[in-house]
N, C-alpha and C positions, 0 to 999 in steps of 0.2 A: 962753758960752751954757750956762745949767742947763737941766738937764732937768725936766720939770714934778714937782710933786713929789705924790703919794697914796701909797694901801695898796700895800705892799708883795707884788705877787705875780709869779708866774714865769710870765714869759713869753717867746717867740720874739722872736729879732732884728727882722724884722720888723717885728712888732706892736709890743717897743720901739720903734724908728726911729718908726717910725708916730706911734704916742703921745707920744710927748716932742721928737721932732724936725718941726714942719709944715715945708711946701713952701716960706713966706717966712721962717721962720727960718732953713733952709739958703742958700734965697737972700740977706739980708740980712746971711748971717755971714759975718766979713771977719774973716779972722785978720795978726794983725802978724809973727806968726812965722814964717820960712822953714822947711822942712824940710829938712834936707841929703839931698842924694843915698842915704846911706848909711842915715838912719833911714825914708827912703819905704822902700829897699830891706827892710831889717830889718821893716817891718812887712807888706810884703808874701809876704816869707815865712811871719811868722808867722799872714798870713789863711790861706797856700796851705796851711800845717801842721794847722792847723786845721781846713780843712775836710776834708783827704786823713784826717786823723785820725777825724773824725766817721764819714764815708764807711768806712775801714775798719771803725770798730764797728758799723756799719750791717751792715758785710757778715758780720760773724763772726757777730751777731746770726742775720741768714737764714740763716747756714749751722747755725746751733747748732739754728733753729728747724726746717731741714728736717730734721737729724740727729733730731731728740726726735722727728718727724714720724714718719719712718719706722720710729724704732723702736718709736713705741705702734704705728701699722698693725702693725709684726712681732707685737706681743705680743699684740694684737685678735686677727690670725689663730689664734696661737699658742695664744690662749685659746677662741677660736669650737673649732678641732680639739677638742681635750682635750674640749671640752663634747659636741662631736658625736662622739667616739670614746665618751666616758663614757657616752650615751645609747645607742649603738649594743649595746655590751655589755651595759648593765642590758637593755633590749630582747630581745636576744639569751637569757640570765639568765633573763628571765622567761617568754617561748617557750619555750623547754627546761623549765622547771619546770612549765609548763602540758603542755607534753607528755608529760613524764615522769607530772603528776598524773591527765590521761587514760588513759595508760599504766595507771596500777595501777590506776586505779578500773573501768576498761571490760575490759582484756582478764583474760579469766579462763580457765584451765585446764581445757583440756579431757580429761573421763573417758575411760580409756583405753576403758571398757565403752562408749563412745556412738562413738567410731570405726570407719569404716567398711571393711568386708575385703574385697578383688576375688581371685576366684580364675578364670583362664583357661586356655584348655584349647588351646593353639597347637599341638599335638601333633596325629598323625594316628591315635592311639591313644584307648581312652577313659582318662577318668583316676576314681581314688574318692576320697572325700573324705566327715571324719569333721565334720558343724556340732557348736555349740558344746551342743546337747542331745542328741550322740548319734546323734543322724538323719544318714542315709547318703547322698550323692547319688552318682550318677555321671553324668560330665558328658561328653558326647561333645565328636568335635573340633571345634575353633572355635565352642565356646559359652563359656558364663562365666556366675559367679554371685557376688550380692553381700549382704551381710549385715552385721551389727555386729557387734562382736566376740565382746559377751556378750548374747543374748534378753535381752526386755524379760518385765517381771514378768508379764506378762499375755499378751502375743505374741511367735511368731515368725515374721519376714517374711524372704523372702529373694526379690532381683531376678533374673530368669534373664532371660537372652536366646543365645538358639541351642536347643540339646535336650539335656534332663537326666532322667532318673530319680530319682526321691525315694522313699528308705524312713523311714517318719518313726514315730518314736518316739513311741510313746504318750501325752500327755497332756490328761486332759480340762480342766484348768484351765487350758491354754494351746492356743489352736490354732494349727496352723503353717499358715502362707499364702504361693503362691508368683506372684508379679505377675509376668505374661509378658504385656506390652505394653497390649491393654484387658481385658484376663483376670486376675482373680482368684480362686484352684484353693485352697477350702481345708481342711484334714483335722486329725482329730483321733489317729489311728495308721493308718496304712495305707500304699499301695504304690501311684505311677501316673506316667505318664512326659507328658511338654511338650516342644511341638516348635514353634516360631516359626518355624522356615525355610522361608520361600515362601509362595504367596500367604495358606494357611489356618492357623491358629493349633487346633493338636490336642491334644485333653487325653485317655490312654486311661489309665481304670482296671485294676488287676492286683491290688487286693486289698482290702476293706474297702469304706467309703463315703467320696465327697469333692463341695462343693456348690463351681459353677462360677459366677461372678458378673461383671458387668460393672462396670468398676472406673468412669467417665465417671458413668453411669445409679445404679451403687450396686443394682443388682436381681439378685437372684440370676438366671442362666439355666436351669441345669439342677442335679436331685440325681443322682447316679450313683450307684446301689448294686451293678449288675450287673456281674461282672467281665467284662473282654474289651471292655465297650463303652467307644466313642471317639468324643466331642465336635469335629465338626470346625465352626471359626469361620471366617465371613471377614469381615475388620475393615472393608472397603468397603462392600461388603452390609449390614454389620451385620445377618448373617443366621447363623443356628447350624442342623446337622442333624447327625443323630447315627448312628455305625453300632454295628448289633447283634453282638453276635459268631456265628458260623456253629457250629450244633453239628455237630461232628463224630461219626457212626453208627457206631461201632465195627465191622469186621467181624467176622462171629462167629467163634466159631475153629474151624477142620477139626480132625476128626480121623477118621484110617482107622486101623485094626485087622483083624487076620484071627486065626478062630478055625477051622482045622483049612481046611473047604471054604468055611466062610462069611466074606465078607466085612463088616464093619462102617462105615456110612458117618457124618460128622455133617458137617452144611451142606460138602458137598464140590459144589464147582463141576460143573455137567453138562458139561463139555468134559473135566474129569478122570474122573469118572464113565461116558463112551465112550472113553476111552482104559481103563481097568479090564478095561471090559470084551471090548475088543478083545484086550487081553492073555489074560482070561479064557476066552474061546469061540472067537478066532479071527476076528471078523466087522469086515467093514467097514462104519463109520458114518458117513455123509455130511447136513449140517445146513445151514445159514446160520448161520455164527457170530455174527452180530448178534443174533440170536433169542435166542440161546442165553448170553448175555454176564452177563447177569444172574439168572441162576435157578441154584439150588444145590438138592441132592437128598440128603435125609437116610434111612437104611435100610437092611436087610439083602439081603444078596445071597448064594446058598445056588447055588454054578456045579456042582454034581452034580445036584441035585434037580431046578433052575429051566432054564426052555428060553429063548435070546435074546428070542425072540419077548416071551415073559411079562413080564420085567423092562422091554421097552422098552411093553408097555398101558400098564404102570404110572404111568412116567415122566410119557410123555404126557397120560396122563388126569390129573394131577397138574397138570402146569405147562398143560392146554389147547392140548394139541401132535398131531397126528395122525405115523403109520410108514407107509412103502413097504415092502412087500417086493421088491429088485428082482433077488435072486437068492438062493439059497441062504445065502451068508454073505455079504450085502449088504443096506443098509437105509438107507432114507431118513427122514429126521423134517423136518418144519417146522409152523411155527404154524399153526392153522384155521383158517379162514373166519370 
């Protein structure tokens, strides 16, 4: 038996068998030859060689193919990393140089003259302290004061809170100004103290002129020119009154002298003035000291020439006073009717 004969191409067993061998040519083939024992054997090792052979390259094949498998997976990884490390740091790279270029372009140096100076007074003592124009405060305890370092070309402000004293240096091209809560106190050389503690907000002047404004509203409240007087505020109210200062009446000044018999008197209190002259004459003088508290007796007094009697018309008629005589060297005074 041949096999059918065409183009030559490569095919599976199989599909050989198939093609060249049909179902009645195997049936109708009828071979005259025996095979011996030994060459059926012989050829059925070399089917079983064959095919364990095939099979094995089959199998190295899959193993070669899982080996190549896993190791592009290893390299994919391998390379996915490195790509995602690579971007993480340019990322990173670039964050830093954006910050760093923020950095220089935005933060800038601040003038040491634009920073701000706290001075506090924790002490139970007061403390003095010299601003940066010379102007003097003093700061009692537990207040504090705040300022720049160096005044601005134009002004000086300085933040108080608690109670300070300001003697402020002279200039009219700069006024100094001191913000004590909604008060703003401000002068051009002068002398005046601020007191925030409690309910009312105080501003007294001591010397010169200073205008007291409301820092919210921006309106001046009061001008003070009078020394002594004192702005008291209350921030609730928002109400301001002011106190005057009290003049003090000098008292005048005594003076007694003696000139041989005569005595000399000037604004000598009438309770000294009956003591004189008890000393002088001998007499006792009995009054209401309340009457007598307030009136002083200026003049001469002559205790050889002059009789008690005489000196005390005088008095009386003087100050609107009437005498008893209630004995000899005894005598009564009190006010008139």
């Amino acid at each position: 038996m041949k096999p059918n004969k065409g183009r030559k191409r490569k095919l599976s067993n199989e599909v050989f068998i198939q093609e060249n061998f049909s179902d009645q040519q195997w049936q109708s083939f009828e071979s005259n030859e025996a095979l011996s024992s030994a060459k059926s054997e012989e050829m059925h090792r070399f089917v079983l060689n064959e095919i364990f052979a095939k099979q094995a390259k089959k199998q190295t094949r899959r193993i070669k193919l899982i080996r190549f498998s896993k190791y592009a997976a290893a390299a994919c990884v391998t390379v996915l990393l490195g790509f995602a490390l690579y971007l993480g740091v340019n990322n990173v790279s670039n964050q830093s140089a954006k910050i760093n270029l923020v950095a220089k372009t935005t933060i800038k140096p601040v003038a040491a003259e634009n920073t701000w100076k706290t001075i506090n007074n924790t002490t139970q003592e007061i403390l003095n302290y010299q601003l940066p124009d010379a102007s003097l405060v003093t700061i009692y305890p537990h207040s504090g004061i705040k300022f720049k370092n160096a005044f601005d070309q134009k002004l000086r402000d300085v933040y108080l809170t608690g109670k300070a004293k300001f003697k402020v240096k002279r200039n009219t091209s700069r006024p100094f100004s001191v913000y004590s809560g909604v008060l703003k106190t401000t002068a051009l050389g002068t002398s005046f103290t601020i007191n925030t503690k409690g309910k009312n907000i105080s501003v007294k002047l001591h010397t010169g002129k200073i205008v007291v404004a409301n820092v919210k509203t921006k309106r001046p409240l009061a001008y003070i020119s009078t020394v002594g007087t004192t702005l008291m505020y209350d921030p609730n109210l928002e109400s301001a009154k002011f106190i005057r200062p009290i003049k003090l009446v000098k008292a005048p000044t005594e003076t007694i002298s003696h000139e041989g018999t005569v005595i000399n008197m000037k604004n000598i209190p009438l309770a000294k003035v009956f003591n004189l002259l008890h000393e002088a004459y001998g007499i006792k003088i009995s009054t209401d000291q309340k009457e007598i508290n307030h009136i002083t007796f200026t003049g001469k007094v002559d205790t050889v020439r002059e009789q008690p009697e005489d000196i005390l018309k005088v008095i009386c008629l003087i100050n609107n006073m009437t005498f008893i005589k209630v004995s000899e060297n005894e005598f009564f005074i009190q006010k008139s009717n």
